[in-house]
C-alpha positions as CSV (number, residue, x, y, z in Angstrom):
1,X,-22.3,-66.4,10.6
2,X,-24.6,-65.0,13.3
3,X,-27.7,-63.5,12.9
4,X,-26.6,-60.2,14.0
5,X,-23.6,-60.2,11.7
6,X,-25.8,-61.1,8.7
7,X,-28.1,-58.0,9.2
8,X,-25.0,-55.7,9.7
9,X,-22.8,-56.9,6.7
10,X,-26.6,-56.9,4.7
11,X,-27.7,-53.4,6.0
12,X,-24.2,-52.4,4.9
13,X,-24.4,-53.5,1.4
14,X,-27.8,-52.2,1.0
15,X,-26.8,-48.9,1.6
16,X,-23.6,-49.1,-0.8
17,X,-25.7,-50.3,-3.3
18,X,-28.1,-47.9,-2.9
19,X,-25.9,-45.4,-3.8
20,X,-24.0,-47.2,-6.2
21,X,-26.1,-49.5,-7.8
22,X,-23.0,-51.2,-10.3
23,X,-20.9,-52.7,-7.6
24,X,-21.1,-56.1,-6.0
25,X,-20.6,-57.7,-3.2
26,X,-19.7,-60.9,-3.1
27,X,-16.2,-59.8,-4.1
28,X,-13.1,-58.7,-1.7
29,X,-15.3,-56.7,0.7
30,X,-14.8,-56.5,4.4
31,X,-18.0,-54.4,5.9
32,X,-18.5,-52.0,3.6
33,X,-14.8,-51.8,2.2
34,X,-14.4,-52.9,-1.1
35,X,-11.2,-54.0,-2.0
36,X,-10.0,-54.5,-5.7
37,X,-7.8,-56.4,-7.6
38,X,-4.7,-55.1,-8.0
39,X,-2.6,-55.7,-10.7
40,X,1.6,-55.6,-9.2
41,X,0.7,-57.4,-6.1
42,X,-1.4,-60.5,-4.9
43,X,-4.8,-59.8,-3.1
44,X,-5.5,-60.4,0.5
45,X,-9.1,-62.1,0.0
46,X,-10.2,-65.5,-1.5
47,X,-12.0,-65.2,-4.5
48,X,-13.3,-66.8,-7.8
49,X,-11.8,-64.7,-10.1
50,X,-10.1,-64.6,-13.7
51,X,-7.3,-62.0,-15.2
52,X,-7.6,-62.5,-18.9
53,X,-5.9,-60.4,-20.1
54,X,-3.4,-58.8,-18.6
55,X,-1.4,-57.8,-21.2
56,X,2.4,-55.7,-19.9
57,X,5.7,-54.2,-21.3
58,X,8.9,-53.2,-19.9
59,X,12.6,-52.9,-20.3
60,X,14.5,-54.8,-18.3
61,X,17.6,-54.3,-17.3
62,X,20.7,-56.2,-18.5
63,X,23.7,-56.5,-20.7
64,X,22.1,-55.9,-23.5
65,X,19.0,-54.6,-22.0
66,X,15.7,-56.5,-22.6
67,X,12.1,-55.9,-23.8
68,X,9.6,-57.8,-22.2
69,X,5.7,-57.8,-23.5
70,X,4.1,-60.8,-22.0
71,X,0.0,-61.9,-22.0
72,X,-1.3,-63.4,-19.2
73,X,-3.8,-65.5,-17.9
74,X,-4.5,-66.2,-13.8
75,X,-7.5,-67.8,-12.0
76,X,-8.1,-68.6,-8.8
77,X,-11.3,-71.1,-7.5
78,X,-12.8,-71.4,-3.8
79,X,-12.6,-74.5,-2.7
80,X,-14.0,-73.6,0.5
81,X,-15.2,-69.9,1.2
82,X,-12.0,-69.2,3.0
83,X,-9.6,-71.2,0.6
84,X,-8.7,-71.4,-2.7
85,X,-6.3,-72.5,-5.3
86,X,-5.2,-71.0,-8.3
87,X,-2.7,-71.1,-11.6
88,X,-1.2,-68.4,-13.7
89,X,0.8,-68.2,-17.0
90,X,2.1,-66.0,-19.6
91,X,3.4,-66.0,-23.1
92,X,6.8,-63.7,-23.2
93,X,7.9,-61.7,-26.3
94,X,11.3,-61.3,-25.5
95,X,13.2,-58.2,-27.3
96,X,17.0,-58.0,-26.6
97,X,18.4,-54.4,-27.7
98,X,21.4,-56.7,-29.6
99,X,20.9,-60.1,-31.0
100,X,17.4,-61.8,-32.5
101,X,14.3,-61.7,-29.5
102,X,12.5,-64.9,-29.3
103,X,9.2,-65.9,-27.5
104,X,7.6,-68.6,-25.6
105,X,6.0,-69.6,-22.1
106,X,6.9,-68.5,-19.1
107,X,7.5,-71.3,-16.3
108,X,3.8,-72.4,-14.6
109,X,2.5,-70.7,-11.2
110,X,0.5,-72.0,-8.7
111,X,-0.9,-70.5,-5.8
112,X,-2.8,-71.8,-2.6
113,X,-4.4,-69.0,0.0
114,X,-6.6,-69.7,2.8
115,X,-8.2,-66.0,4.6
116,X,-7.5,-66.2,8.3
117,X,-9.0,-63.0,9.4
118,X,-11.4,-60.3,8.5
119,X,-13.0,-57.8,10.6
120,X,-15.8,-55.9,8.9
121,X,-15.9,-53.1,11.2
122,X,-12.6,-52.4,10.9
123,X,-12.4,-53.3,7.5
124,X,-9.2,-55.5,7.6
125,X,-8.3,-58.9,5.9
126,X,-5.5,-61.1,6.9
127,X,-4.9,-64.9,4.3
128,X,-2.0,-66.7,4.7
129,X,-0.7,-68.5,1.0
130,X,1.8,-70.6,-0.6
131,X,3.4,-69.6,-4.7
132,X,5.0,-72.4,-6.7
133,X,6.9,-71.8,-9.9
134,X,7.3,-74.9,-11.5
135,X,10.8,-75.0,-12.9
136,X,10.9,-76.6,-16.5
137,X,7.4,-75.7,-17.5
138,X,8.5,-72.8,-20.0
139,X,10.4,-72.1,-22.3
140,X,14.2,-71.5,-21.8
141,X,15.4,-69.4,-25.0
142,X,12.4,-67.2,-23.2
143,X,13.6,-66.6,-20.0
144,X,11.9,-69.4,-18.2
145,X,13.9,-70.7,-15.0
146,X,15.0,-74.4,-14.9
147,X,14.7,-74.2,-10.8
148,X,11.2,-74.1,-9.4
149,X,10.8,-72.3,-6.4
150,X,8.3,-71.9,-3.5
151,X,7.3,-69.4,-2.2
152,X,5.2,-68.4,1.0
153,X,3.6,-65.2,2.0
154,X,1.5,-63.1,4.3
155,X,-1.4,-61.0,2.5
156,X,-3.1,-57.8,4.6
157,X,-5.7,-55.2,3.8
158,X,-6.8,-52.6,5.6
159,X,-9.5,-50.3,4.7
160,X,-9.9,-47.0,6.8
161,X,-13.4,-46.4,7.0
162,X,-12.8,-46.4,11.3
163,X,-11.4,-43.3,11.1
164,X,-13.0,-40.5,12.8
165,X,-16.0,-38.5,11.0
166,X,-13.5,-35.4,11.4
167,X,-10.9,-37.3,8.9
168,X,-13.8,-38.1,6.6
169,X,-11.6,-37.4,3.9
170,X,-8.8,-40.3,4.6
171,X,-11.4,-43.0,4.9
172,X,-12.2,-43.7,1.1
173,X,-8.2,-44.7,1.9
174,X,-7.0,-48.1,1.9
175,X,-3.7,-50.4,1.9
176,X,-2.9,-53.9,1.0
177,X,0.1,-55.8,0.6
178,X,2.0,-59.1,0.7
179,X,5.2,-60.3,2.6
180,X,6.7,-63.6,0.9
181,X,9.7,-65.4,0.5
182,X,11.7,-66.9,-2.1
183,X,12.8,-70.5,-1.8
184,X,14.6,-72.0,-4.5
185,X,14.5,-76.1,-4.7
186,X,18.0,-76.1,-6.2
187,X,20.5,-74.1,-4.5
188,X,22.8,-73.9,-8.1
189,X,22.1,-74.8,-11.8
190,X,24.9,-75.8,-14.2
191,X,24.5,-74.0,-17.7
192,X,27.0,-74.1,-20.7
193,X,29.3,-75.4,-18.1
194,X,28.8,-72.5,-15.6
195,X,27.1,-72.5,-12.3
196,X,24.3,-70.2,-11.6
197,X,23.7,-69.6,-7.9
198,X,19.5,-69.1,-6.7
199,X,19.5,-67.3,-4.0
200,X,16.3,-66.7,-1.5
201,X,14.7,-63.5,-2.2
202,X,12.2,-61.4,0.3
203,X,9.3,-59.6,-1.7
204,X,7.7,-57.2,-0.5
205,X,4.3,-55.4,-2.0
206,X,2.4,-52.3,-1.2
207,X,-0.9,-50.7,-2.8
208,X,-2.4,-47.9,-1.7
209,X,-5.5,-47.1,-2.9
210,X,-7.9,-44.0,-2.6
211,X,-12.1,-45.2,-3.7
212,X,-14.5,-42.4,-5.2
213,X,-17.3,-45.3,-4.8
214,X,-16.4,-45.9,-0.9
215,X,-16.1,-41.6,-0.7
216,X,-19.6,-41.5,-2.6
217,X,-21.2,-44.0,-0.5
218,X,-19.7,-44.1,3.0
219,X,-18.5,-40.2,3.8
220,X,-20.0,-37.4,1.1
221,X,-21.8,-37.9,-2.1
222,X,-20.0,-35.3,-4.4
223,X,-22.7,-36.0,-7.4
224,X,-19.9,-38.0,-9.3
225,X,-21.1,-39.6,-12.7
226,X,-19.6,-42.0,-14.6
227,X,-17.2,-43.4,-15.3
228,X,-15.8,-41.1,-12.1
229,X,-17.7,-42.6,-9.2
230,X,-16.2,-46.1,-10.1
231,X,-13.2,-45.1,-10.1
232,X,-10.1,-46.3,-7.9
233,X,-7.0,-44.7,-8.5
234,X,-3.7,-46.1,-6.8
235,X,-0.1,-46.7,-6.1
236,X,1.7,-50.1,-6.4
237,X,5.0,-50.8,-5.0
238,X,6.8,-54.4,-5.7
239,X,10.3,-54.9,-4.3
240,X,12.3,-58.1,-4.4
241,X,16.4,-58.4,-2.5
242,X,18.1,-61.4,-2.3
243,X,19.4,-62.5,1.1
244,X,22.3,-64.6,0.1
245,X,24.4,-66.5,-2.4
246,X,26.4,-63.9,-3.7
247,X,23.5,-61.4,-4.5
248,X,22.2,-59.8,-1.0
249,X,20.9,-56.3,-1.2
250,X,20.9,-56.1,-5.1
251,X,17.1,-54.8,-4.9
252,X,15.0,-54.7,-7.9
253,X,11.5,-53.5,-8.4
254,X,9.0,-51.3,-10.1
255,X,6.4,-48.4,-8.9
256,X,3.5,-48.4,-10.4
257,X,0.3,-45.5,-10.5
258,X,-2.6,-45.7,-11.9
259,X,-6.4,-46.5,-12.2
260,X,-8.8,-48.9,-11.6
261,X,-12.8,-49.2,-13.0
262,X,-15.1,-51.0,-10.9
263,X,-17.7,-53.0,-12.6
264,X,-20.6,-55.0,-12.2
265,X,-19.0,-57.7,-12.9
266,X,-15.5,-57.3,-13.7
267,X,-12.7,-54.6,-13.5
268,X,-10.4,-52.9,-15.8
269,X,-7.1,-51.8,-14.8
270,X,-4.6,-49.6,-16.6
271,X,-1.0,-48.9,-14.3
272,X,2.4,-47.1,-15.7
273,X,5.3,-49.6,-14.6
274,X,8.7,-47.3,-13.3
275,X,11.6,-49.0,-12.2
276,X,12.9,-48.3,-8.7
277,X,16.5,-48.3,-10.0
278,X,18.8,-49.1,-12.7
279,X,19.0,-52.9,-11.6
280,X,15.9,-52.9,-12.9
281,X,15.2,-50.5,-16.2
282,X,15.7,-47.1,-17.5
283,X,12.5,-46.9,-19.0
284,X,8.8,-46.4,-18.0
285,X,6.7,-49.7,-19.2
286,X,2.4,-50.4,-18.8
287,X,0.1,-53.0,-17.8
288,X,-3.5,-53.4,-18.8
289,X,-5.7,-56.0,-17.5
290,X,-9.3,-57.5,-17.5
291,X,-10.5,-59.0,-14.3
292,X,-13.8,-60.9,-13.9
293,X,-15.6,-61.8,-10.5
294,X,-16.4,-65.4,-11.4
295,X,-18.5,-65.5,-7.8
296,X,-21.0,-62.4,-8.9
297,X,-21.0,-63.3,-12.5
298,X,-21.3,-67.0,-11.7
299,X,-22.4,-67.2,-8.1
300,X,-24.6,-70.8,-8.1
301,X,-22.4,-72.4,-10.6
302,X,-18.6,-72.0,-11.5
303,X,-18.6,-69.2,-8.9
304,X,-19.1,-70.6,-6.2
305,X,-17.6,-72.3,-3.4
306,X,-16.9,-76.2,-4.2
307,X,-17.7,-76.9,-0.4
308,X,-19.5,-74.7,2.6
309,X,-22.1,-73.0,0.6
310,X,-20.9,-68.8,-0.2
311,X,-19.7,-66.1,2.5
């Protein structure tokens, strides 16, 4: 990083933390743009970083229709300050409307992202990443896929703090999102004698969020106390169609509103979870999660950067 660079990004987070003195920095920020965790889809940034828990219910939709309530753990560790690696699981509590529920694992995730871009004036992040579920990890009688499948992504963020002093309003505004794809290892599995076809599935994620500590800091100070000047409210959209196989088109997916606190050290998050159609539910379901920067609460020991010293 240049000298010149390192007195911008530092006079920058002076004068956020001048005016709010609870937030960090070390954390998902590009200039002055802070850019949280979300909770529906995957981040753009690289970070140490540890959802426990997040803890979710919903209705699924099926015949009979299904309760799901799962608890979840993810982390994710720099190995460098621009890539990382991480896992995820959950434990499923699975609820059929007809017939005995059951619980167990879900299959295991793994995840590898490496940040390609970021522009701190225009506050705009751009990683690149690879998903894995690992078929045969979970339990079956809980839902858990015998397939594994792979899938890679585009993640974006863009904060909009260039704006125009005369649209002061819209720049506390930001979006991020993720483009991936779906590829099963086995095209078909056989079960009870009957084939099951996997086909590949586009996702596609959206948040938009709206920061009181980026409004309070950056374009008016409205005199907000807490807990309302760390607040982040936002909108979460998570869409997945299959292409092929038998299935393309049949789109399922889930908006989701809600609020985020900012911490010192860690966020809380609390979203409603509605499906997008009946494919997917008929009912309103919630997630609540924990998230803790490791790299602020941590940042010379498990939170930091196995290799090239922090950003």
């Amino acid at each position: 990083m240049s000298l010149k660079r390192f007195l911008r990004r530092s006079l920058n987070y002076f004068c956020v933390g001048a005016l709010a003195p609870t937030l960090v920095f070390a954390h998902g920020y590009a200039g002055a743009r802070f850019f949280p965790a979300t909770i529906a889809t995957d981040d753009p940034f690289v970070a140490d970083e540890l959802s426990l828990p997040t803890v979710s219910t919903f209705r699924q939709a099926g015949d009979p229709a299904t309760r799901v309530t799962a608890l979840s753990v993810d982390y994710t560790k720099r190995i460098t300050p621009r890539f990382g690696l991480g896992f995820g699981e959950s434990y499923q509590f699975v609820s059929p409307d007809v017939g005995p529920g059951t619980v167990g694992w879900d299959n295991l995730d793994l995840s590898a992202k490496y940040l390609v871009f970021e522009s701190d004036i225009h506050e705009v992040l751009l990683s690149l990443g690879i998903d894995a579920s690992v078929g045969n990890t979970g339990t079956a009688r809980a839902g858990a896929e015998p397939t594994s499948v792979v899938s890679p992504g585009v993640f974006f963020g863009k904060g909009m703090g260039d704006l125009p002093n005369s649209l002061g309003w819209l720049r506390p505004l930001a979006v991020t999102g993720v483009i991936s794809y779906d590829v099963p290892v086995r095209a078909s599995v056989t079960t009870d004698g009957q084939a099951e076809l996997n086909p590949h599935v586009l996702n596609t994620g959206l948040a938009i969020e709206y920061s009181l500590p980026y409004l309070q800091s950056q374009v008016r100070d409205l005199g907000l106390g807490a807990p309302f000047d760390q607040l982040i409210p936002l909108v979460e959209l998570a869409l997945s169609t299959p292409v092929d196989r038998g299935q393309g088109g049949q789109t399922t997916g889930t908006v989701s509103p809600g609020v985020l606190w900012i911490g010192r050290n860690m966020q809380v998050g609390l979203e409603a979870v509605i499906p997008v159609n009946g494919r997917t539910g008929n009912s309103v379901g919630v997630t609540f999660q924990l998230h803790w920067f490791l790299d602020d609460l941590f940042p010379h020991g498990l939170g930091a950067p196995l290799f090239g010293g922090r950003t």
